[in-house]
N, C-alpha and C positions, 0 to 999 in steps of 0.2 A: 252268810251263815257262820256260826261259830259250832262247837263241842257241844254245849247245851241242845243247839237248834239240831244235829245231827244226831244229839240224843232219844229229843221227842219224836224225831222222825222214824229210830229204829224202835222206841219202844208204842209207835201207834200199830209199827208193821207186825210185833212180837204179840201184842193183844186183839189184833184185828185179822189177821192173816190165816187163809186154812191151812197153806204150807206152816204154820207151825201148831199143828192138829195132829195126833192121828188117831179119827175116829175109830178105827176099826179094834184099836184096845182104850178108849178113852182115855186119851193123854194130851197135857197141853208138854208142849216140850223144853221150852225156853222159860226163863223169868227178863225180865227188863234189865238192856244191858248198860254196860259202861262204855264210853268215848273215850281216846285218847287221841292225841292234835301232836305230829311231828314235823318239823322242819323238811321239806324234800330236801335239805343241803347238810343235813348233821351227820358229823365227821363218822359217827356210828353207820352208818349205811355204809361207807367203805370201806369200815373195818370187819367188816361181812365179808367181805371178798379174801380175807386172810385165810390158809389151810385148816389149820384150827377150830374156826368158827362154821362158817360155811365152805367157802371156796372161789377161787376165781370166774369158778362159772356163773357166782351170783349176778343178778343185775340191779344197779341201784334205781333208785326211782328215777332221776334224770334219765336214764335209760333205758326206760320204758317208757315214760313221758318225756320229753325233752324239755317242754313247756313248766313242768312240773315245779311247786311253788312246796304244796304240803303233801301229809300223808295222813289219811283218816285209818286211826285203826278203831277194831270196837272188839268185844267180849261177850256173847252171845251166854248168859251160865243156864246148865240144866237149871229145870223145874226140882222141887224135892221130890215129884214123883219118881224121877229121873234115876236121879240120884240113888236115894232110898231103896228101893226095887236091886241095886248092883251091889246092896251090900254083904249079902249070905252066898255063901260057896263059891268054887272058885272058877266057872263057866258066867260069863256074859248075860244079864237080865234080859231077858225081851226087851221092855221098857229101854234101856239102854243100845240093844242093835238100833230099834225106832229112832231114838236118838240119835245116833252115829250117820245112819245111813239117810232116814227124812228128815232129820234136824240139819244135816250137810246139806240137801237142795235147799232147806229154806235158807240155811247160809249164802247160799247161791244168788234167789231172790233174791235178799237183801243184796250184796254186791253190785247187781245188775241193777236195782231198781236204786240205790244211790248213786251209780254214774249217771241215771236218768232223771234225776233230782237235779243236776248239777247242770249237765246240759241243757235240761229246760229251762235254766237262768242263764244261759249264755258263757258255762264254762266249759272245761274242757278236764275230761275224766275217764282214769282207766283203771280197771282189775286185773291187776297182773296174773291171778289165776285163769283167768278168763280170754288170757292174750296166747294165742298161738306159739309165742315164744317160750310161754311156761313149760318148765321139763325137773327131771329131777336124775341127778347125778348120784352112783351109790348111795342114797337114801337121802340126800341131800337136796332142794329141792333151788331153783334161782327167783326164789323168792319166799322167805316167810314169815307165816303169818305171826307167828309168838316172838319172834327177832324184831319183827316190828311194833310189837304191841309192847316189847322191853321199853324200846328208843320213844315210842309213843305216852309212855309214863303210866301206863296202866299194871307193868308191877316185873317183880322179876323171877327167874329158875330158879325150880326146886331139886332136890336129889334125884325125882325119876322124871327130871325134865320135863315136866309139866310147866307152865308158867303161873305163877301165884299170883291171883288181883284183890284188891278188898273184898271181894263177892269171892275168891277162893280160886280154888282152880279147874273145878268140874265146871266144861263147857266148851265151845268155839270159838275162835276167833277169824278176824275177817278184815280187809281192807280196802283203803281206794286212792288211787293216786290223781291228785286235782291241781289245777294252774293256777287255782286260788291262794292269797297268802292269809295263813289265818294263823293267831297267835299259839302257839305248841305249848301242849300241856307240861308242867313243871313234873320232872324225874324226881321223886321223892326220896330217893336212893344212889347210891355211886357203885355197887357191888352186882353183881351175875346173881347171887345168892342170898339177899341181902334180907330176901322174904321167908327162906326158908330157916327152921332153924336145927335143921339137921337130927332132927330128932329118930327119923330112921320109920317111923309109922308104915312107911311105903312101902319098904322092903319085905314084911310075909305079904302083904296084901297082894305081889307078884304071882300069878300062879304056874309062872314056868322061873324061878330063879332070875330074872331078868335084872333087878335093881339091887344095888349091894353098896356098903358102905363107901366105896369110890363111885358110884354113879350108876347109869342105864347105858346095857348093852344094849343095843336098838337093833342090833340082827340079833337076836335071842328072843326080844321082841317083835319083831315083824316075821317071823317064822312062825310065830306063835297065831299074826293075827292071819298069814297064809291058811294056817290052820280051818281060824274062827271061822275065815269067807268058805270054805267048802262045805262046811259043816252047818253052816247056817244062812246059806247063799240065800236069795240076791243082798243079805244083812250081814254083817260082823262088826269088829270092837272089841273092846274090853273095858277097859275103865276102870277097874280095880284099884290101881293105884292112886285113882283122883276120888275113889268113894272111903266112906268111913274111915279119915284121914282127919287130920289135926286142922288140913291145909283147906280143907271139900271148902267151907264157905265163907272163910275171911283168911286173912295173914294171920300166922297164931300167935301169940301171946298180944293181940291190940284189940 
């Protein structure tokens, strides 16, 4: 299997699937995503482990997989109902908790049911979300998912650290580590930043002060989304910075 065949396989599960349903407000939640194909051995994976980035408590693929050959990441982008729906006032859409919270299991799905893919051809495949080892350190997490989807060529950080792909930046991201060796998609880019073009859009769309012309404070941010989850339990989110944005559904100016 390549990038393509990973493709049509997540976009049969994105069109076929009830996990990406939620009848009870009539929403399809996903559009068809994007592949991106990494090296399990690119030198980026251990530069994750620096204080800056992530941290030494990250784990590189080899190290979760020992076997491990590549790294499938992919890009799950809301639907425009999704989207659309988050972009007046400064509280959380329905539409969008749906998204956040049963768009995250179908993300699940898919993870689980592509190591299940893989192993029914005789390889061997793991989600590091899904491994008992996964944990997260001061909001840091030893594995993720947009750090991989960078190294995987599917696109690069924006100002409120969102990750920007051609389909934009509103959406999920998700992966899988495989002992398969499959050709890695070409990095279109050499810069962290390379997709955004700082034009600041992000920044009122904040609705606690969170993003500012130096970047996202991410505990200002996740206080925030403490917040959302009581307020709007077993659902939260926000999203705001990735709706009505320059960035929502391609790289700007291309």
């Amino acid at each position: 299997m390549d990038s393509k065949d990973f493709a049509a396989f997540i976009t049969d599960l994105v069109n076929e699937s009830p996990l990406n349903r939620a009848p009870e407000i009539g929403l399809v939640i996903y559009s068809n995503p994007l592949v991106g194909i990494a090296s399990a051995h690119d030198p980026l994976f251990t530069r994750l482990k620096e204080p800056e980035i992530v941290g030494s408590h990250y784990l590189t693929p080899t190290e979760w997989l020992p076997e491990a050959e590549t790294v499938i990441s992919y890009f799950l982008p809301y639907s425009p109902e999704v989207r659309q729906a988050n972009y007046n006032g400064d509280l959380p859409a329905r539409e969008w908790l749906y998204g956040r919270v049963e768009g995250e299991a179908f993300n699940d799905a898919v993870r689980r049911m592509l190591v299940a893919e893989v192993q029914s051809k005789g390889g061997l495949a793991l989600a590091p979300l899904h491994d008992a080892r996964y944990k997260t350190v001061k909001k840091r997490s030893n594995w993720s998912e947009r750090h991989t989807a960078y190294i995987s060529g599917l696109g690069t950080f924006g100002l409120g650290k969102s990750l920007i792909t051609e389909l934009g930046c509103a959406g999920r991201f998700g992966s899988v580590v495989v002992n398969w060796k499959i050709e890695p998609t070409p990095r279109t880019y050499t810069g962290v930043y390379d997709n955004c073009t700082m034009c600041g859009e992000c920044i009122p769309r904040c609705p606690v002060g969170a993003i500012t012309v130096n970047g996202k404070d991410i505990w200002t941010c996740s206080r925030y989304l403490d917040e959302i989850k009581v307020r709007y339990a077993p659902r939260y989110g926000c999203g705001k910075c990735q709706t009505a944005v320059a960035c929502e559904y391609s790289v700007p100016g291309r």
